[in-house]
Phi, psi and omega in degrees: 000327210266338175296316173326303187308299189274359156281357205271324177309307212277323142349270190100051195248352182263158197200118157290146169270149199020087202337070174047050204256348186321137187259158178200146185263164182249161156233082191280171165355274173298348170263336173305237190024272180331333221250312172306301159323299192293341171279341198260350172266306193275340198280160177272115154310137168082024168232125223269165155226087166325129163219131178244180147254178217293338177243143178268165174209201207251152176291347176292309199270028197263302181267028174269305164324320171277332180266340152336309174309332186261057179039023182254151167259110160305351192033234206211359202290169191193132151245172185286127162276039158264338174264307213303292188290336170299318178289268172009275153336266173347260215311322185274331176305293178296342152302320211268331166316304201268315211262289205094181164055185203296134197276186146292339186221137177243151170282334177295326196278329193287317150334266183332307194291341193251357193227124172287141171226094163214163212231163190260148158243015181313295187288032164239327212284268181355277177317289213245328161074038187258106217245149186289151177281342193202125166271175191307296193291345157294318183311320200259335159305325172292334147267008178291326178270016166251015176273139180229000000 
């Protein structure tokens, strides 16, 4: 995701949908890994478990944060998702006619973005006993340091 976000910011192709007001959980790497260990020790098969990390935010402060690490500004422009989601369609349908291959804009993306998305993880904490291992500003520290 995050390579898509900063060529399109760099563009000057990205629009927050309702200027990102949507809430979202996050997952990094290591605490799924972590989450995983603990299911493969404590879990009951055929039983899912969510996990995130520990704070939720808004998709405005998550990838505004995440596309920093690549030293880029997401700025403020926004369109309505009611335009948004509609657009979407149109635009992958005529892509796919006219273009082929990937379109610029997907109704999956236009989705995610435009819709809170977070998940309960009360039954991995309960069950598995699963506490996240790295918060979000550890996480994102870690791509700061891979900015050159």
């Amino acid at each position: 995701m995050l390579p898509a976000i900063v060529d399109m910011a760099r563009r000057g192709a990205f629009a927050w949908i309702d200027h990102g007001r949507q809430r979202t959980s996050t997952t990094h790497i290591y605490n799924l890994v972590h989450a995983v260990k603990l299911a493969l020790k404590a879990g009951a098969g055929g039983r899912a478990y969510f996990v995130a990390d520990e704070e939720v935010s808004t998709a405005h402060d998550f990838l505004s944060r995440l596309a920093a690490t690549q030293g880029v500004d997401l700025g403020e422009r926004s369109i309505p998702g009611a335009i948004a989601r509609p657009l979407a369609r149109v635009v992958e349908a005529a892509w796919a006619r006219l273009r082929g291959g990937k379109p610029p804009m997907s109704r999956f993306a236009v989705t995610m973005l435009s819709r809170t998305v977070t998940v309960d993880t009360r039954r991995a904490r309960e069950e598995l006993g699963y506490r996240p291992v790295i918060t979000v500003d550890e996480g994102l520290k870690g791509l700061d340091d891979d900015v050159e």
